[in-house]
C-alpha positions as YAML, in Angstrom:
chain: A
units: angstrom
residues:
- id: 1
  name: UNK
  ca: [-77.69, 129.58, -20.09]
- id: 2
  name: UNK
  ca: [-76.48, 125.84, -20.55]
- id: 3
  name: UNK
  ca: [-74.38, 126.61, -18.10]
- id: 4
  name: UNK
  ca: [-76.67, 127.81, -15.74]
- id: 5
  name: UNK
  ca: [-79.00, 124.50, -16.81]
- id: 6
  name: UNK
  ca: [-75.87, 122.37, -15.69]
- id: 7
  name: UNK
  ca: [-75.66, 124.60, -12.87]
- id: 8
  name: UNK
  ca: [-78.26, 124.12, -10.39]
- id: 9
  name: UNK
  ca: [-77.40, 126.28, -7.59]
- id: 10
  name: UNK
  ca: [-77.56, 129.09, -10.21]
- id: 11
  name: UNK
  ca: [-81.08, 130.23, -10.60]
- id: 12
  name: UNK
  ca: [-82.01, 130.17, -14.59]
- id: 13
  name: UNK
  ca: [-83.93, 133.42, -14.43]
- id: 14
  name: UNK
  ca: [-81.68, 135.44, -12.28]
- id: 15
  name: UNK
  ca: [-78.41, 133.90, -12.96]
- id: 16
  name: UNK
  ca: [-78.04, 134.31, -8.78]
- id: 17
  name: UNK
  ca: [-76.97, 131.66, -6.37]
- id: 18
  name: UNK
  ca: [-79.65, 129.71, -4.97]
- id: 19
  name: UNK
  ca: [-79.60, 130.59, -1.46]
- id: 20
  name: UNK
  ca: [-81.25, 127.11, -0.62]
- id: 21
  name: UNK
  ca: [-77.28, 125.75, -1.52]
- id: 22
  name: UNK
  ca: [-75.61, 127.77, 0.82]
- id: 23
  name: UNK
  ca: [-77.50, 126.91, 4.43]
- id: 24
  name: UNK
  ca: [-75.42, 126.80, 7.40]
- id: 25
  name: UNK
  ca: [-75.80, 127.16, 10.82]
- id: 26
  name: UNK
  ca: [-77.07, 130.35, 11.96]
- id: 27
  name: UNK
  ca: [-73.98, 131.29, 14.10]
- id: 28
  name: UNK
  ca: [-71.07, 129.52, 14.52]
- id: 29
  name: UNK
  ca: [-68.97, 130.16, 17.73]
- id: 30
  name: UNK
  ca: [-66.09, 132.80, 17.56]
- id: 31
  name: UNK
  ca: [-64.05, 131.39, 20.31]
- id: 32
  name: UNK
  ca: [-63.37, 127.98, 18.18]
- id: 33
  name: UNK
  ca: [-60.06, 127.56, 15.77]
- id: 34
  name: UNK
  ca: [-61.10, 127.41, 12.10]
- id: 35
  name: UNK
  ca: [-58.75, 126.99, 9.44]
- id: 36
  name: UNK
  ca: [-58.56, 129.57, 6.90]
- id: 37
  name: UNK
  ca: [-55.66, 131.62, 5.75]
- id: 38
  name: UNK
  ca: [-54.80, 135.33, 7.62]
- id: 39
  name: UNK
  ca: [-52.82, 138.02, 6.59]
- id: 40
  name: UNK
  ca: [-50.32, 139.41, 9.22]
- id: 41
  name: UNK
  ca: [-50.93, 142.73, 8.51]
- id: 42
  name: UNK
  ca: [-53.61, 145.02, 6.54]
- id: 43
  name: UNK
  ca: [-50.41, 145.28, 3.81]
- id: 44
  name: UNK
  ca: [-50.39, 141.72, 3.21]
- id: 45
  name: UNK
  ca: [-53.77, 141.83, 2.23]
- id: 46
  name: UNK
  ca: [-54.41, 141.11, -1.94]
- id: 47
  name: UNK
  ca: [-57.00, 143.19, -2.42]
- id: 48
  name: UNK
  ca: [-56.14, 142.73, -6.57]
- id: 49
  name: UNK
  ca: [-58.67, 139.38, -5.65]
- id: 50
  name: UNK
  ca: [-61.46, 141.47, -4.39]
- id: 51
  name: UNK
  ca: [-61.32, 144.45, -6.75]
- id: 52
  name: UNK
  ca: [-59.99, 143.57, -10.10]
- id: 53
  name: UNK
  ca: [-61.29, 147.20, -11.68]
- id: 54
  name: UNK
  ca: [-59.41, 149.50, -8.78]
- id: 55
  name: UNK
  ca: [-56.25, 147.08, -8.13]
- id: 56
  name: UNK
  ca: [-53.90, 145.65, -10.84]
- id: 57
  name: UNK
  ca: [-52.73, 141.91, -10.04]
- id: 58
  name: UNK
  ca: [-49.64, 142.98, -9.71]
- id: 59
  name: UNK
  ca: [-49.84, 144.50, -6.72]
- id: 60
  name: UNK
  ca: [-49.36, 147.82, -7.89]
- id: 61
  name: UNK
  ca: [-52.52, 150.25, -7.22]
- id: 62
  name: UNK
  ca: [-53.31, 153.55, -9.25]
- id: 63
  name: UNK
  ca: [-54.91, 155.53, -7.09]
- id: 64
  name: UNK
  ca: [-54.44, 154.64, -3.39]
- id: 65
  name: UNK
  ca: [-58.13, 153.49, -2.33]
- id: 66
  name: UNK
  ca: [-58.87, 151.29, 0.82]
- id: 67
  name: UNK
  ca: [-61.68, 149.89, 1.82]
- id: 68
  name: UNK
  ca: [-63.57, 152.26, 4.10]
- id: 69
  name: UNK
  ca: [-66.87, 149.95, 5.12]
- id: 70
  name: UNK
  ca: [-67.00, 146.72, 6.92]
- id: 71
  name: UNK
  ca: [-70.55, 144.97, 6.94]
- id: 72
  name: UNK
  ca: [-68.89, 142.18, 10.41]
- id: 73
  name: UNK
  ca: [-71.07, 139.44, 10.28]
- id: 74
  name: UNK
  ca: [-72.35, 139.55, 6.65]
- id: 75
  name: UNK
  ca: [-74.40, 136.87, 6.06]
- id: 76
  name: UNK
  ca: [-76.27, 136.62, 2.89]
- id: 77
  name: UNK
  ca: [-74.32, 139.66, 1.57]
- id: 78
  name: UNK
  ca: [-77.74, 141.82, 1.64]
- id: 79
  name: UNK
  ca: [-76.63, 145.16, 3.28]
- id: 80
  name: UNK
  ca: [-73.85, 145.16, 1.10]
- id: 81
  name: UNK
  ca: [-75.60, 144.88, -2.10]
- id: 82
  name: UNK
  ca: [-77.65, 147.80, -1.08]
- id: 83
  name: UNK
  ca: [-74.58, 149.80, 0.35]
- id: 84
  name: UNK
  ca: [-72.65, 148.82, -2.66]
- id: 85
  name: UNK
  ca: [-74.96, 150.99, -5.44]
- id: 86
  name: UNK
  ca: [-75.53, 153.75, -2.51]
- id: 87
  name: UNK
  ca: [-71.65, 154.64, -2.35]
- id: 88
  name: UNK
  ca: [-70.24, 153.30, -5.68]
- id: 89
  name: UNK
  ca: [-67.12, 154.74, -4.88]
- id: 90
  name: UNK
  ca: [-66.57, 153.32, -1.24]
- id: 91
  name: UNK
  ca: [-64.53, 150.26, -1.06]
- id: 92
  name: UNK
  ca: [-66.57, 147.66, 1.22]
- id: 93
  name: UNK
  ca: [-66.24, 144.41, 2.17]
- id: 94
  name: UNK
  ca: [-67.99, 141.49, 4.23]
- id: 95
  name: UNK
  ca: [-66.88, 139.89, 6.96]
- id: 96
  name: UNK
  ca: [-68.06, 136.43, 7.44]
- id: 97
  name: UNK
  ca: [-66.87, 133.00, 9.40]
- id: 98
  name: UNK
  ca: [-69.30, 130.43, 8.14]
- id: 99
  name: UNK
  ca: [-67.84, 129.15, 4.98]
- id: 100
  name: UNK
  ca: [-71.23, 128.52, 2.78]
- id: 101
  name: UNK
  ca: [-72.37, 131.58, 3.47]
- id: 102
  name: UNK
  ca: [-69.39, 133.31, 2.70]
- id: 103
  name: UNK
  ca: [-69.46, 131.23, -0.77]
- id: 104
  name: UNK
  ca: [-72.54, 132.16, -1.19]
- id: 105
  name: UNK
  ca: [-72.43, 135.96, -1.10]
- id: 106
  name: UNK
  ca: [-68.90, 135.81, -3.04]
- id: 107
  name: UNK
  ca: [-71.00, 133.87, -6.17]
- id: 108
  name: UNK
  ca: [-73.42, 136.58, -5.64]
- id: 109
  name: UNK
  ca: [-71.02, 139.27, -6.03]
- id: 110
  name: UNK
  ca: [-69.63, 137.63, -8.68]
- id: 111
  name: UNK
  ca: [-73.23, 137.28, -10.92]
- id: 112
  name: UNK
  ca: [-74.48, 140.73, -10.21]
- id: 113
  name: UNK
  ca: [-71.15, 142.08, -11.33]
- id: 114
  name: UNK
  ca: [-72.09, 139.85, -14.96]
- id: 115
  name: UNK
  ca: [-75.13, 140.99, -15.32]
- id: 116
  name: UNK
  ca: [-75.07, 144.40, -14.57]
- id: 117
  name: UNK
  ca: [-71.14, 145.67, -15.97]
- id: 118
  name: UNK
  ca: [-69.38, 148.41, -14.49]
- id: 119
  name: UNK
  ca: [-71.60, 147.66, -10.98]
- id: 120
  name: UNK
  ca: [-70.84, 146.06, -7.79]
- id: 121
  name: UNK
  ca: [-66.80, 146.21, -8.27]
- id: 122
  name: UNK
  ca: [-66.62, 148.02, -4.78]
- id: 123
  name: UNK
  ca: [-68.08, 145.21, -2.73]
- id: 124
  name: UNK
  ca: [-66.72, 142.02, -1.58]
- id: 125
  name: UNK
  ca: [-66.01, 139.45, 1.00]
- id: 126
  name: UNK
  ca: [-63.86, 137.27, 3.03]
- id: 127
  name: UNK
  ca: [-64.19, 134.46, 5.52]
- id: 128
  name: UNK
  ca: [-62.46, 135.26, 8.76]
- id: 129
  name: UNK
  ca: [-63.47, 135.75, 12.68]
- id: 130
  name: UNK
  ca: [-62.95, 138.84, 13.10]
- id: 131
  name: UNK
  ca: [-63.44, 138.91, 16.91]
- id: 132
  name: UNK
  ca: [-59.28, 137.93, 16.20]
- id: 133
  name: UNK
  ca: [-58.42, 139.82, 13.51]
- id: 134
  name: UNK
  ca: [-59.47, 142.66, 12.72]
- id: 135
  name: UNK
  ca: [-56.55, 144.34, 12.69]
- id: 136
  name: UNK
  ca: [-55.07, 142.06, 10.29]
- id: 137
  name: UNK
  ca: [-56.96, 143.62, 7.67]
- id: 138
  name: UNK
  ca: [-57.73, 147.42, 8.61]
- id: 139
  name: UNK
  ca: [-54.90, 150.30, 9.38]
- id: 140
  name: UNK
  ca: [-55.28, 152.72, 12.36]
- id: 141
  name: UNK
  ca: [-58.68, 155.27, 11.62]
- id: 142
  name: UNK
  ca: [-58.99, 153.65, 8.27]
- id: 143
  name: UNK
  ca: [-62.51, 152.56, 8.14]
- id: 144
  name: UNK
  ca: [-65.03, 155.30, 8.23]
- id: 145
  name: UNK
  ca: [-68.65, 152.77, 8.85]
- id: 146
  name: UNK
  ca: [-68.39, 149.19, 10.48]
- id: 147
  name: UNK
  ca: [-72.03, 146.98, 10.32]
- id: 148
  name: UNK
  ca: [-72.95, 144.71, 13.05]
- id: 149
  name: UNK
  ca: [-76.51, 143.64, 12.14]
- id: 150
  name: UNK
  ca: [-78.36, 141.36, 13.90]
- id: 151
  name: UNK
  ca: [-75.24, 139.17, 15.62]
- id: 152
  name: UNK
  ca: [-76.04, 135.99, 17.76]
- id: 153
  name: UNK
  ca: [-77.56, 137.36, 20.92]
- id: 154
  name: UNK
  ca: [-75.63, 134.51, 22.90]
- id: 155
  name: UNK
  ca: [-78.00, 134.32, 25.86]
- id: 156
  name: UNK
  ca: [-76.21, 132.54, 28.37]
- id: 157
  name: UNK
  ca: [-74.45, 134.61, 31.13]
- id: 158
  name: UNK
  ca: [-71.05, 132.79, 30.49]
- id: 159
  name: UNK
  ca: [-71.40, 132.89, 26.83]
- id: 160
  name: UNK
  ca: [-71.90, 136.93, 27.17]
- id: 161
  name: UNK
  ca: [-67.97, 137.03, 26.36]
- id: 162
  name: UNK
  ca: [-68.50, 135.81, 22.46]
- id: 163
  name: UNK
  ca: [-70.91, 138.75, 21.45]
- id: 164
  name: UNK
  ca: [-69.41, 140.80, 18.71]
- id: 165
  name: UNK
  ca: [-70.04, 144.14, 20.79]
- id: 166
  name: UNK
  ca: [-68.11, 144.27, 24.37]
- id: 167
  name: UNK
  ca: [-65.75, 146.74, 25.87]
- id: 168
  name: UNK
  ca: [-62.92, 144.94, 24.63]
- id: 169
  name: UNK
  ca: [-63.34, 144.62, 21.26]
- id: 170
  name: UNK
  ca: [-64.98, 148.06, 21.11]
- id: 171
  name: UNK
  ca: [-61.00, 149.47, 21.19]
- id: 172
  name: UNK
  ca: [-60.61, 147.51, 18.93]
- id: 173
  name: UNK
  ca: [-63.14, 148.64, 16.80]
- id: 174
  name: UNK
  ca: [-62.27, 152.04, 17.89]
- id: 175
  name: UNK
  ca: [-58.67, 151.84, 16.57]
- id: 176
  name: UNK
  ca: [-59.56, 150.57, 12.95]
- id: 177
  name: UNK
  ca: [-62.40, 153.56, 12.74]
- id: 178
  name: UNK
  ca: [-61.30, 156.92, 11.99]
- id: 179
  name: UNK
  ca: [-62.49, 159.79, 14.35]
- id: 180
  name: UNK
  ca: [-66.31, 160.69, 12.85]
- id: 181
  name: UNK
  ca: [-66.69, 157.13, 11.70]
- id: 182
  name: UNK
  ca: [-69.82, 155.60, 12.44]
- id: 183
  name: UNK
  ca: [-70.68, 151.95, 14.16]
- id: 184
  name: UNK
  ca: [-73.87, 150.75, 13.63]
- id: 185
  name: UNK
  ca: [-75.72, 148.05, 15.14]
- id: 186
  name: UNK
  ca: [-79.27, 146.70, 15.41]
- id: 187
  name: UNK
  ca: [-80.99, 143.46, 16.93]
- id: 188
  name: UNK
  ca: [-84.51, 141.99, 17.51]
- id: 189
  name: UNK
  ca: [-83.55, 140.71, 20.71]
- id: 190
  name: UNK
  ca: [-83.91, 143.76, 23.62]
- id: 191
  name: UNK
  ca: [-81.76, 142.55, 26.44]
- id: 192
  name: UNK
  ca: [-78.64, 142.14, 23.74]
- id: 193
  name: UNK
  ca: [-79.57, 145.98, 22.23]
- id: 194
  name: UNK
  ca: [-79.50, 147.21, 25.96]
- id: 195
  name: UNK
  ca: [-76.21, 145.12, 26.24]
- id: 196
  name: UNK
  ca: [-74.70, 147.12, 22.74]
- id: 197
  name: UNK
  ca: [-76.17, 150.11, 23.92]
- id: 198
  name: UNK
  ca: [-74.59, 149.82, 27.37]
- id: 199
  name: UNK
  ca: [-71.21, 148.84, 25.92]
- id: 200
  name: UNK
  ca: [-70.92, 151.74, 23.42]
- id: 201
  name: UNK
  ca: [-72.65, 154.90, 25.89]
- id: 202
  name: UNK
  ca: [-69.92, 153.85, 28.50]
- id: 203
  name: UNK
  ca: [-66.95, 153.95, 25.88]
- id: 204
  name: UNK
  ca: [-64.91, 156.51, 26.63]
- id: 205
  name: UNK
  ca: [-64.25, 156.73, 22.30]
- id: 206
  name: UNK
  ca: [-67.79, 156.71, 21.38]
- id: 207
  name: UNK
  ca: [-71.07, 158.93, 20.98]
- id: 208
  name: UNK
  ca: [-74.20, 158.82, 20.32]
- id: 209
  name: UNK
  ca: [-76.00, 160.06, 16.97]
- id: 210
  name: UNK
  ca: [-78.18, 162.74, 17.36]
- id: 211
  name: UNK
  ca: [-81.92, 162.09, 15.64]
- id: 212
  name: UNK
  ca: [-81.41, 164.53, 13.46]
- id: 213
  name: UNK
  ca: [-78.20, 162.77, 12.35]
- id: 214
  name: UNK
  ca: [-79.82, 159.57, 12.26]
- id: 215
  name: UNK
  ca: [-82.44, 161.34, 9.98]
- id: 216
  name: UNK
  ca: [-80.24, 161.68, 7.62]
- id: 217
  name: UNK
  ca: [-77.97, 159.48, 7.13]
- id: 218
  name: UNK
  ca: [-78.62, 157.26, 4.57]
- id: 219
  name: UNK
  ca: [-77.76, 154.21, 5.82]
- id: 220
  name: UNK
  ca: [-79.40, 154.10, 9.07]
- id: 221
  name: UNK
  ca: [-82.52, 152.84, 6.79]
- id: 222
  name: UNK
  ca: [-81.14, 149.73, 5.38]
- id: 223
  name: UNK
  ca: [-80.63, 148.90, 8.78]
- id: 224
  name: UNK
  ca: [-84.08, 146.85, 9.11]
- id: 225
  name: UNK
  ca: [-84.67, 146.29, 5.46]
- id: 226
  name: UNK
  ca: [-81.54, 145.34, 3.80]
- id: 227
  name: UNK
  ca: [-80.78, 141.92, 5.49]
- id: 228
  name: UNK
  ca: [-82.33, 138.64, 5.82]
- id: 229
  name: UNK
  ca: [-82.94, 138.68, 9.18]
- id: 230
  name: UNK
  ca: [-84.44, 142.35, 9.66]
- id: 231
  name: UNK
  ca: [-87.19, 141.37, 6.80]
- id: 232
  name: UNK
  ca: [-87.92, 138.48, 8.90]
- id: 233
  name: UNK
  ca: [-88.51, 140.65, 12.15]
- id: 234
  name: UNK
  ca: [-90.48, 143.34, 9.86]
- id: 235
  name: UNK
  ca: [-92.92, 140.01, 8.25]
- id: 236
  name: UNK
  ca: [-93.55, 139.45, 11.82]
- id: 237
  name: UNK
  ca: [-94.20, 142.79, 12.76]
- id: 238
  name: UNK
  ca: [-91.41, 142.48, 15.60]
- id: 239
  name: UNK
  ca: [-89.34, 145.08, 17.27]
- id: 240
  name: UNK
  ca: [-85.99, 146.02, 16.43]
- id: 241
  name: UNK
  ca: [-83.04, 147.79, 18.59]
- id: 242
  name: UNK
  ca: [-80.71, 150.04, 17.23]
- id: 243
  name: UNK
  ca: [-77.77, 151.67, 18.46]
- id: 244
  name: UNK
  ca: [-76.06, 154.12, 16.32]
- id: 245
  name: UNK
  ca: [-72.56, 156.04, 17.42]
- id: 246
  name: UNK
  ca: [-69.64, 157.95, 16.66]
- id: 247
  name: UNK
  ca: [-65.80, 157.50, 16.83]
- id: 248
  name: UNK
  ca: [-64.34, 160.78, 18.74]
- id: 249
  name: UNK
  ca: [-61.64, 161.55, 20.02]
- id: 250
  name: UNK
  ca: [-60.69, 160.68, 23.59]
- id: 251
  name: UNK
  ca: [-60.64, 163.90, 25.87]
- id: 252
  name: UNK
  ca: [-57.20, 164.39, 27.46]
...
């Protein structure tokens, strides 16, 4: 507590970041160089820093567990909080490039996993673009659901070839997803949920979720209620746009 009294970007009732600490920028453009380090390969990655209680810091791993979820674009770390007690046994981790924010949800991690033991050691984050490298960090078909929730719409025509959804970066997207793995993606702006939509129907490595599906999977209904931004668009009683598909296999 005298800590936290010392502290005051830790609330003294929670024991929780103050988000008010951690503002930045509400997107930060993907095409820039920013300086942080990269592993050259998913095997280089030290994942003994993320999860203590599944990898030794030695390197060595007991059972051989990977992370299977990737929330791209984190933010404020809420969808993973609330994916992070649904699966308990799915590795996940958050992919973020501005560098508060990414402090922020790491000291968040880091409190809930004090005050509530044994919980939240299967979620974590990193700061990286990962518009460049995504494959630094995931193997061929290893994750099984990747997150893009609410990413800058980028309105301008010329700008169009920053947005975290385009044919390009759908192979690679594609390639890190095993076949049956799920993308998922959502946005309160229509012309950029057309734009996702458009991208992921014409993929020749993607399908569409069935309603049923969508029914029941779980996590199709943190979609608008999990982050920051889709409680803002629900306070204002605005729309949201969701587009929801498969991994398959490319017919030959």
């Amino acid at each position: 507590m005298l800590e936290n009294e010392a502290n005051p970007t830790i609330s003294k009732s929670t024991g929780l970041p103050r988000k008010r600490f951690y503002r930045a920028r509400a997107h930060s453009n993907p095409l820039s160089d920013s300086h942080f380090p990269v592993p050259i390969s998913p095997s280089h990655v030290d994942y003994s820093l993320h999860y203590p209680q599944f990898f030794s810091s030695s390197g060595e791993v007991g059972s051989i567990k990977k992370v299977q979820f990737a929330d791209v674009g984190c933010g404020f770390g809420g969808l993973l909080i609330s994916l992070s007690t649904l699966f308990p046994e799915t590795l996940m981790i958050g992919m973020e490039l501005r560098d508060k924010v990414t402090e922020y949800v790491r000291e968040r991690i880091l409190a809930l996993r004090t005050t509530n033991p044994g919980q939240y050691q299967n979620v974590s984050v990193v700061r990286t673009n990962s518009m460049k490298y995504i494959p630094n960090y995931f193997e061929k078909g290893q994750l099984t659901k990747m997150f893009f929730l609410f990413p800058d719409p980028h309105f301008k025509e010329k700008n169009h070839r920053r947005r975290v959804i385009s044919p390009h970066l759908l192979d690679e997207y594609a390639y890190v997803l095993e076949v049956g793995g799920i993308i998922y993606t959502i946005t309160d702006v229509e012309e950029l949920g057309d734009w996702m939509k458009s991208c992921l129907e014409n993929h020749p490595m993607f399908e569409a979720l069935t309603e049923e599906e969508l029914e029941a999977d779980p996590a199709v209904k943190l979609l608008n209620t999990a982050t920051e931004e889709g409680q803002k668009v629900a306070r204002n009683e605005g729309q949201t746009f969701q587009a929801v598909y498969r991994r398959i296999a490319p017919s030959l």
